[in-house]
C-alpha positions in Angstrom: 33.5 -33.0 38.4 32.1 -30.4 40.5 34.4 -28.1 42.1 33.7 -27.0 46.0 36.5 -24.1 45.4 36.6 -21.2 43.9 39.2 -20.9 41.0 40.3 -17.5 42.0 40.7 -17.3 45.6 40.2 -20.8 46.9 37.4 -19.7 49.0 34.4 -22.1 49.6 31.5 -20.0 49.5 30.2 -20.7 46.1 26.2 -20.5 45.5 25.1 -21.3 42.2 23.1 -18.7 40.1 23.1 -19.2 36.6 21.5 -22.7 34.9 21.5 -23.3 31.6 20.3 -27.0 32.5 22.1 -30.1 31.2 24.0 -29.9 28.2 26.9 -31.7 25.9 29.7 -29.5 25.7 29.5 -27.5 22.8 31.9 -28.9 20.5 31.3 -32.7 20.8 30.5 -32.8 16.8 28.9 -36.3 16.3 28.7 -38.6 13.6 25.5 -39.8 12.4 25.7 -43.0 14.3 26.1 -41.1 17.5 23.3 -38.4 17.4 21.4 -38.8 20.3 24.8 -40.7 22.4 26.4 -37.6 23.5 27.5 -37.0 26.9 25.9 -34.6 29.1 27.1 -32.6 32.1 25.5 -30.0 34.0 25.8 -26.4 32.5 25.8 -24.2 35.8 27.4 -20.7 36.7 28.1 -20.4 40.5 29.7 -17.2 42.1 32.2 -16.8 44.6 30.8 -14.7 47.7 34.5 -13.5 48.6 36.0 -12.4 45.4 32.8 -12.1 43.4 33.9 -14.7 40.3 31.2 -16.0 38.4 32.7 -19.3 37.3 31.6 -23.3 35.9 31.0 -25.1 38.4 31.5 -28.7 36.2 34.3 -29.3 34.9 34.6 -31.2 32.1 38.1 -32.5 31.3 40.1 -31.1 29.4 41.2 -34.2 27.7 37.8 -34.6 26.3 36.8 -31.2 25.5 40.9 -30.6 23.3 42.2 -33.8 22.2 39.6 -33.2 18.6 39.1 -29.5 19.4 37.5 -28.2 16.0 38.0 -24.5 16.2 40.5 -22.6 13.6 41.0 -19.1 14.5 42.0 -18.4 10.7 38.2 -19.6 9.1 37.3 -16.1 9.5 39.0 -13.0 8.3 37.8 -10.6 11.0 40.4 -12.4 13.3 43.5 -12.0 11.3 42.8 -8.5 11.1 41.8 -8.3 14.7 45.0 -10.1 15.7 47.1 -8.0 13.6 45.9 -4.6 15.2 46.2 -5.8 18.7 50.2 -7.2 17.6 50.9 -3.6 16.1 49.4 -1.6 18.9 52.1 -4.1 21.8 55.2 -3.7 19.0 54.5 0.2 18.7 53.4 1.3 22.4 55.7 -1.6 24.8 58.4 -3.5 23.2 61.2 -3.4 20.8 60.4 -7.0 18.2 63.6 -7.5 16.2 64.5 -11.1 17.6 62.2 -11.2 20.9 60.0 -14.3 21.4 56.5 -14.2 21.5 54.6 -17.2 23.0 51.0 -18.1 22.5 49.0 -19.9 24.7 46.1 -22.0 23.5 47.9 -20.9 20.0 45.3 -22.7 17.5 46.2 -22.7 13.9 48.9 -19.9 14.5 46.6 -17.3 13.3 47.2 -14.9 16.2 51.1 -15.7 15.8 51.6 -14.4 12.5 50.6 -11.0 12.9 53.7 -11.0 15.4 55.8 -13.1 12.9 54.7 -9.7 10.6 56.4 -7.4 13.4 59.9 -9.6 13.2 59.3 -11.6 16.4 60.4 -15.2 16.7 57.0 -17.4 18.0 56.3 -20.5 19.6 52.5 -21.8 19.9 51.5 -24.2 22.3 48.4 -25.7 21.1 46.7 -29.2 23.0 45.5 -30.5 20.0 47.2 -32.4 18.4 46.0 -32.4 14.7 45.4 -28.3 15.3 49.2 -27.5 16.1 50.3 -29.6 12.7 48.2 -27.0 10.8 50.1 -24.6 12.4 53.2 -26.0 11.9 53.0 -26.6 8.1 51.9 -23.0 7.9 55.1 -22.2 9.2 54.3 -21.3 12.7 56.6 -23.3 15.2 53.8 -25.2 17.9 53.9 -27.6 20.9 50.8 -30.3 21.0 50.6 -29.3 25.1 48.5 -28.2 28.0 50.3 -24.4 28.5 51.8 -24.8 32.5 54.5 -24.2 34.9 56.4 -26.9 33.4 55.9 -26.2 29.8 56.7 -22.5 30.6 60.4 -23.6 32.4 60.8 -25.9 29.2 60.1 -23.1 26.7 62.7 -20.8 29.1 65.4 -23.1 28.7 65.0 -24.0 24.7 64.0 -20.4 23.9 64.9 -18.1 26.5 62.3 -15.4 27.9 59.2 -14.1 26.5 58.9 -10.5 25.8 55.2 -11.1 24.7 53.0 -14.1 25.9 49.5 -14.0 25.3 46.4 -16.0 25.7 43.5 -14.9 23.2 40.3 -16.1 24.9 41.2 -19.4 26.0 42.7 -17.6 29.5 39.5 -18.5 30.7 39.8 -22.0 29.9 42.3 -23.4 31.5 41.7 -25.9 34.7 45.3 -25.5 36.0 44.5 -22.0 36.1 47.4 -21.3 39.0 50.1 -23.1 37.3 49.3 -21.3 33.9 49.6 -18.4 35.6 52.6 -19.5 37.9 54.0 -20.3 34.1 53.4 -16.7 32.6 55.3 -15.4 35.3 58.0 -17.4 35.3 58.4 -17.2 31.3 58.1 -13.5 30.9 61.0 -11.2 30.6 61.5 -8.4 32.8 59.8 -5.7 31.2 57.4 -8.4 28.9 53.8 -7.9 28.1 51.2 -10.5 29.1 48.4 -9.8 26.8 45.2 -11.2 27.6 41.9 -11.4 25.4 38.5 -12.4 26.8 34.9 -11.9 26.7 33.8 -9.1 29.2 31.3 -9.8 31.3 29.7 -7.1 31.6 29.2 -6.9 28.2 27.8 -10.1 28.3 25.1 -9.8 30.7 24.3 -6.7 29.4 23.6 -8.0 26.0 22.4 -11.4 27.5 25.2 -13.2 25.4 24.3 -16.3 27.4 25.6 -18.7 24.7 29.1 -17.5 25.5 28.7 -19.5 29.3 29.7 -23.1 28.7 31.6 -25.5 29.7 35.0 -24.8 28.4 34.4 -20.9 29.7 35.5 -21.6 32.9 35.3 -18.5 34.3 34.3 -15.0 33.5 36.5 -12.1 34.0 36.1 -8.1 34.6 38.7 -6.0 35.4 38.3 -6.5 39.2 38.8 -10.2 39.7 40.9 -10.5 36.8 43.7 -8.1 39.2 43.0 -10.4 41.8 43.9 -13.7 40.2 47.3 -12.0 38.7 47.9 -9.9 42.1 48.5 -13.4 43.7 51.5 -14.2 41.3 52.9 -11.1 41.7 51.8 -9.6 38.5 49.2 -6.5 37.0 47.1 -5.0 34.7 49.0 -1.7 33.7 46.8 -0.8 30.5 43.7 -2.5 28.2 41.3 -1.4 25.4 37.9 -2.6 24.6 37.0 -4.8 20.9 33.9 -5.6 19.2 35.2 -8.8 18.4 33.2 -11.8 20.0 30.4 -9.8 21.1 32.6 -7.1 23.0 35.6 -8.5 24.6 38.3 -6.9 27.1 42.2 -6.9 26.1 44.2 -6.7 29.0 48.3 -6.1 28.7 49.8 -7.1 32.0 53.5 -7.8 34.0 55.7 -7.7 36.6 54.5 -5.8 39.2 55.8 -2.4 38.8 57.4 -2.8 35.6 55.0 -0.9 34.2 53.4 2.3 34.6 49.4 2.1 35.3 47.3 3.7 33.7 44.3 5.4 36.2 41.6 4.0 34.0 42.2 0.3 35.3 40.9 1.7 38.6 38.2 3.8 37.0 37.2 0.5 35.7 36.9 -1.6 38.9 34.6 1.4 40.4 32.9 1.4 37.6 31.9 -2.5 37.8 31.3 -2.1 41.3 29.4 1.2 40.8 27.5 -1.5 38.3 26.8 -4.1 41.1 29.0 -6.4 39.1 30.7 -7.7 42.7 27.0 -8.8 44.0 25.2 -11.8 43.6 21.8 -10.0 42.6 22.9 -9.0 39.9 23.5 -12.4 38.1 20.4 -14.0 39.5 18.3 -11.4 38.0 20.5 -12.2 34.6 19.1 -16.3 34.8 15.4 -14.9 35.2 16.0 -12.7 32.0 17.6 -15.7 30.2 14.7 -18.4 30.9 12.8 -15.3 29.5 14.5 -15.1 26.5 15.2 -18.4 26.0 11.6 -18.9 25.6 11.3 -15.8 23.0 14.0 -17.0 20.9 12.1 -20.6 20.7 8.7 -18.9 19.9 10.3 -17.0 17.6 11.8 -19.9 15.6 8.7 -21.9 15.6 6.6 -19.3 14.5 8.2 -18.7 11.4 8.5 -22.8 10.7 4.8 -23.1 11.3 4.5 -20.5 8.6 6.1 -22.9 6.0 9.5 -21.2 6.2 12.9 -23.1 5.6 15.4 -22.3 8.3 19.0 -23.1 8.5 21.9 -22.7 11.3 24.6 -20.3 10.0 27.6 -21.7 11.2 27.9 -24.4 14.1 30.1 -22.5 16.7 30.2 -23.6 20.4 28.1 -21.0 21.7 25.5 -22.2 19.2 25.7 -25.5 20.4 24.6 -23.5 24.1 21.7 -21.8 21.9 20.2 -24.3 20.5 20.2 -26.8 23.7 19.3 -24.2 25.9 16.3 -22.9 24.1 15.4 -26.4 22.6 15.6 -26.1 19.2 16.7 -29.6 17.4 16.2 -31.0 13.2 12.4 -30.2 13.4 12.6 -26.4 13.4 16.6 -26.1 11.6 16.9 -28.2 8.6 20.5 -28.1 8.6 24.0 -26.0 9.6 25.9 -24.6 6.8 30.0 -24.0 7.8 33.1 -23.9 5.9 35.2 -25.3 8.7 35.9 -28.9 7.1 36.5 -30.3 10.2 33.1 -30.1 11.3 31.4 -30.5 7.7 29.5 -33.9 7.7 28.8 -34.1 11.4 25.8 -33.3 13.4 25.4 -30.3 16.1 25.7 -32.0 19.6 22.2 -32.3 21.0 19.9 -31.3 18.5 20.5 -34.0 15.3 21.4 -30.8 13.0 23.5 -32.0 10.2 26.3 -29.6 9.1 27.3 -29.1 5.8 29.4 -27.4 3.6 28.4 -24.1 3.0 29.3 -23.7 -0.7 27.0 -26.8 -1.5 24.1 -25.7 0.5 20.4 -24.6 -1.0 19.3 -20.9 0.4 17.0 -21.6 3.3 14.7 -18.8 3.8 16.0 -17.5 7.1 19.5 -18.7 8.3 19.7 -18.2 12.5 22.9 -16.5 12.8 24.6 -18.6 15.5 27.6 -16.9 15.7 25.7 -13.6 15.9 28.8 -11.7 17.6 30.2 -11.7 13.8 27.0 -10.4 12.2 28.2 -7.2 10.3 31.1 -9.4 8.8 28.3 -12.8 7.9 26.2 -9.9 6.7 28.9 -8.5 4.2 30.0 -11.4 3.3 26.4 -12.6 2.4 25.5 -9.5 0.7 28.8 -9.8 -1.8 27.8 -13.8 -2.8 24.6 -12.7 -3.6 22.7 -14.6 -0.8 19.5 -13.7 -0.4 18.0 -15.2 3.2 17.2 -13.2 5.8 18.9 -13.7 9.1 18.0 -14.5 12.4 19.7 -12.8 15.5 18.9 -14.0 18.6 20.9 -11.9 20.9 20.1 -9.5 22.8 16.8 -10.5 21.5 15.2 -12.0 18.4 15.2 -10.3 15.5 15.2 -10.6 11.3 17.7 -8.7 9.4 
């Protein structure tokens, strides 16, 4: 479905900017029998000419894109640790843990909830798949199999009381409900509680050209300006946030009641310094789709070239964003001869679109290059390649490509 309005504000002036053509969305893992039988939908970015949102414009539903959702937050180690620091740094700076709740939306395996289970909180995850939030649960980490809303938040209240932390680690920016999730926060989180919020920055992204992180369950993209304006209309604010090189450079935010908090001056620094940055004008992000199709085209050329020159080459893991990669820059089974992972539930199935077998890492031949789709973790793959003795060179494709 196409929307008309813009997620934020409503308004109706949307122009679209940003195409990254027609795609399946990027975790549709396929059996053999269905390569080539996936479902497509248009991949576009459109912006919003009154409160300058970049934003999907198709929405796919969410009932397809989370009833199988493959993604476990705890297959890789840099995100426990990540999780842990940004649980200390709330516990130690904002709130008092003995006993206080701590709510997780789009909660996963429970990874993220653990490191406040570490800091004496009580948790609750709710998770919309199904088969993710019994992983959680046998590790001990109480989950709901639901779609975070308004009504799930007054549920929660009245089985668990208020939150004193509720966060939403890069799935904020998923949500279609996006008003009732909000709407939910609110009414879920005590008096003095700390919304935490986690998401790629966009700035950071088109200044690195981290196209791949734009698809279809990436709703919307946020920087500090038009992230105030979506919580300003429930009555709530950023008061603080610090930046992470996690996931390519991402943006966490701690938010609340309007003044419950004080604010610190850098969140206005920040909005004049994306404005000072043109991030609030339309230019700027169709200048960013000409330097895409650009690179796009590199990154193909690139690939090729080495295959032509008798080279194996092999996918390094099968995120969603490399499912965007690939697709976009049309690279299929002739130039990657397979995916290596280590998340089983994706071992034995194909990359949507491109008829790239995944398979399980441990069991897998070096290839002579492995194109590092999940390049934002490159200093950890690297590490971790460099202590199992694997010898293949990797290919980065972001912000342009490159052998390491």
């Amino acid at each position: 479905m196409n929307i008309t309005n813009c997620r934020v504000c409503g308004s109706g002036s949307l122009e679209d900017v940003i195409d990254l053509g027609i795609q399946p969305w990027g975790n549709d893992m396929v059996t053999k029998d269905n390569v080539g039988q996936e479902k497509k939908y248009p991949l576009v970015c459109c912006f919003c000419l009154d409160c300058s949102t970049l934003q999907v414009r198709y929405t796919v539903p969410k009932e397809i894109m989370y009833a199988d959702h493959s993604y476990l937050s705890g297959s890789n180690k840099t995100m426990p640790e990540h999780f842990q620091k940004i649980a200390d740094y709330v516990v130690n700076k904002y709130c008092i843990s003995d006993d206080s709740l701590a709510v997780d939306i789009g909660s996963n395996d429970g990874t993220l909830l653990r490191s406040y289970q570490n800091n004496n909180f009580r948790v609750l995850g709710v998770e919309a798949s199904t088969e993710i939030a019994k992983i959680a649960c046998r590790s001990g980490v109480p989950t709901i199999a639901e779609y975070f809303n308004r009504t799930i938040a007054e549920d929660i209240e009245r089985s668990h009381g208020k939150a004193t932390v509720i966060s939403a680690a890069n799935v904020f920016y998923h949500v279609e409900e996006l008003h009732s999730v909000v709407e939910g926060v609110k009414g879920l989180l005590d008096d003095s509680g700390i919304f935490v919020v986690q998401a790629s920055y966009l700035p950071n992204l088109i200044k690195t050209k981290a196209f791949d992180i734009m698809y279809h369950e990436h709703l919307l993209y946020y920087r500090m300006e038009n992230l105030q304006t979506l919580l300003s209309l429930h009555d709530l604010e950023v008061f603080d946030f610090t930046f992470e090189d996690v996931h390519g450079g991402s943006i966490i935010v701690y938010a609340g009641h309007k003044g419950a908090q004080p604010v610190s001056s850098k969140v206005a620094d920040l909005v004049k310094e994306e404005r000072a940055d043109n991030y609030h004008k339309i230019e700027l992000y169709k200048e960013f789709n000409n330097d895409i199709q650009i690179l796009g085209e590199e990154v193909k050329t690139f690939v090729s070239d080495l295959k032509k020159q008798g080279s194996s080459i092999a996918a390094y893991g099968a995120p969603v964003k490399g499912t965007v990669m690939l697709n976009y820059c049309g690279i299929d089974g002739s130039l990657i001869d397979f995916a290596a992972e280590v998340n089983e539930m994706k071992i034995g199935k194909y990359i949507p679109g491109t008829g790239i077998e995944i398979k399980n890492e441990a069991e897998c031949l070096e290839p002579d290059y492995y194109f590092l789709l999940s390049w934002n973790f490159k200093d950890f793959f690297l590490e971790k390649r460099k202590e199992n003795g694997g010898v293949s060179k990797f290919i980065i494709p972001i912000p342009y490509p490159h052998i390491v």
